[in-house]
MIDO-864142 format. One line per field, with one value per residue (C-alpha): residue in one letter; x negated, y negated, z negated; residue number from 1. Coordinates in steps of 0.02 Angstrom, whole numbers. Each point is the difference from the previous one (the first is absolute). Example, Ala and Ser with C-alpha at 12.3 -4.5 7.8 and 13.67 -1.06 7.14 Angstrom:
aa <- c(a|s)
east <- c(-615|-69)
north <- c(225|-172)
up <- c(-390|33)
i <- c(1|2)
! end
This chain:
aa <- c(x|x|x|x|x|x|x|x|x|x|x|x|x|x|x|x|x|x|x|x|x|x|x|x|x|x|x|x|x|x|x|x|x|x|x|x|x|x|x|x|x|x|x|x|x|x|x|x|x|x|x|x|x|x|x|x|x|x|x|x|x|x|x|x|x|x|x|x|x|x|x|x|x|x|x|x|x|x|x|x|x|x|x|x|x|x|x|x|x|x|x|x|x|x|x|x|x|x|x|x|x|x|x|x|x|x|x|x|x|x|x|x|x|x|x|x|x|x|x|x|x|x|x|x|x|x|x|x|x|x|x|x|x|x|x|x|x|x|x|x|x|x|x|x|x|x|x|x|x)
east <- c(269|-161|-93|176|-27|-198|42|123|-92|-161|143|9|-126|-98|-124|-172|-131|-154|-156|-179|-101|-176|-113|-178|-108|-187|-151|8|-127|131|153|-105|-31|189|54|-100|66|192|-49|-179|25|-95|-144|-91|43|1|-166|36|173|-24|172|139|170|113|197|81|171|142|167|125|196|63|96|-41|-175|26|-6|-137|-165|-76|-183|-42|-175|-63|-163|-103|-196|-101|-157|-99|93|-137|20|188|-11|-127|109|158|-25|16|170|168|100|173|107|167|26|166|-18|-131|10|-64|-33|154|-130|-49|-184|-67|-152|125|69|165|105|-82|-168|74|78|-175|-116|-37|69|-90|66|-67|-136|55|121|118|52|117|-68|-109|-144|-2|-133|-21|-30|-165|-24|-81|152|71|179|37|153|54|143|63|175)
north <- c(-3855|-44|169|102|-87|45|192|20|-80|114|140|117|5|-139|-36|22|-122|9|-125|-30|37|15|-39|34|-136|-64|68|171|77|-49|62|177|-10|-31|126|137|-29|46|125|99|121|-131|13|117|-156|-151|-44|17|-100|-162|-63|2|-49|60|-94|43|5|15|65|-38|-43|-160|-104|-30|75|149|187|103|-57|105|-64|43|-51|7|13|-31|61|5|94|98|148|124|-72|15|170|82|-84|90|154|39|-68|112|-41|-66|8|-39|-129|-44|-177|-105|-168|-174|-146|-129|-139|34|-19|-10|135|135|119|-29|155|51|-6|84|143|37|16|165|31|73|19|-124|125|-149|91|-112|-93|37|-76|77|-58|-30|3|-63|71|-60|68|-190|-73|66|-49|48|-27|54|-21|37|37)
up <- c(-8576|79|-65|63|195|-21|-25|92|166|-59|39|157|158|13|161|-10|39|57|-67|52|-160|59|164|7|26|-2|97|62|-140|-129|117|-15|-187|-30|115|-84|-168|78|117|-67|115|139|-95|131|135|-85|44|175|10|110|-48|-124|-25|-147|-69|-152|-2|-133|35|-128|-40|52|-120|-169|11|-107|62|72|93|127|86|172|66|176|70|164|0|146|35|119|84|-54|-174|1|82|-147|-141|79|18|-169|2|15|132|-28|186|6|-107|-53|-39|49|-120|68|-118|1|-7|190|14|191|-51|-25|125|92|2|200|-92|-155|108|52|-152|-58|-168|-170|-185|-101|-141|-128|-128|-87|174|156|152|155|86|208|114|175|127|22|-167|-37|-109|-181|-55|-153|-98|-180|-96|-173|53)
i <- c(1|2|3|4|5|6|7|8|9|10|11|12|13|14|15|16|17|18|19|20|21|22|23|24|25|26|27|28|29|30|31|32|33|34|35|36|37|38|39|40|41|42|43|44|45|46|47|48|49|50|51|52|53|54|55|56|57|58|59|60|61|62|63|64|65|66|67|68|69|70|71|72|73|74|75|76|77|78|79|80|81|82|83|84|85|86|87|88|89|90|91|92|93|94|95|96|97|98|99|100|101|102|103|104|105|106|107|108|109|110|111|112|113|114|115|116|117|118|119|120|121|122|123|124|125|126|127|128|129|130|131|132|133|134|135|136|137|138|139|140|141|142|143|144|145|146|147|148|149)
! end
């Protein structure tokens, strides 16, 4: 009976939830190394980054922990403008976004949706990810986020 009540509440729609996996830590060289191993194509900046903040999230189906896993991760660098501004403008621009996602573990260093509704928007050049990378208008702050969904 017990194994019948199991499958049948793993049966029809179930919520997803939403879990803090990963936040970068330590001294900013380190923040830098780890942040170039998920996103390489900072390479040409790294050196110049004076801060970084990155989450990893998991988005999953509530209940009895089976089902699919999706990980989002989100990202604040900050550099000099003229840094920011040479690393960009190989990037394709991506207006009109549909969707802009915010982590559900709110994190003061990322944009409200004023701030959001500002940034200029590129295509991530990572294959194998959704996601999009903002830039303020200063042109002195990266957001990046990525997604497997």
């Amino acid at each position: 009976m017990a194994i019948i009540a199991l499958a049948i509440s793993g049966c029809g729609p179930q919520p997803e939830t939403t879990n803090l996996r990963y936040e970068l830590s330590g001294p900013l060289n380190d923040r830098v190394a780890k942040t170039l191993k998920l996103l390489p194509d900072i390479a040409s900046i790294a050196h110049e980054l004076t801060r970084v903040e990155m989450i990893e999230e998991s988005v999953g189906i509530a209940g009895i922990g089976l089902g699919p896993t999706d990980l989002a991760w989100f990202y604040r660098m900050e550099a000099p403008a003229e840094a920011i501004s040479t690393w960009s403008a190989g990037l394709t621009p991506s207006p009109g976004l549909s969707h802009v996602a915010s982590p559900s573990n709110a994190r003061d260093w990322w944009p409200d949706e004023a701030a959001i509704d500002g940034l200029d928007f590129f295509a991530l050049p990572t294959t194998g990810a959704d996601g999009w990378i903002g830039i303020s208008p200063d042109r002195n702050v990266i957001f990046v986020h990525r997604s497997t969904r």
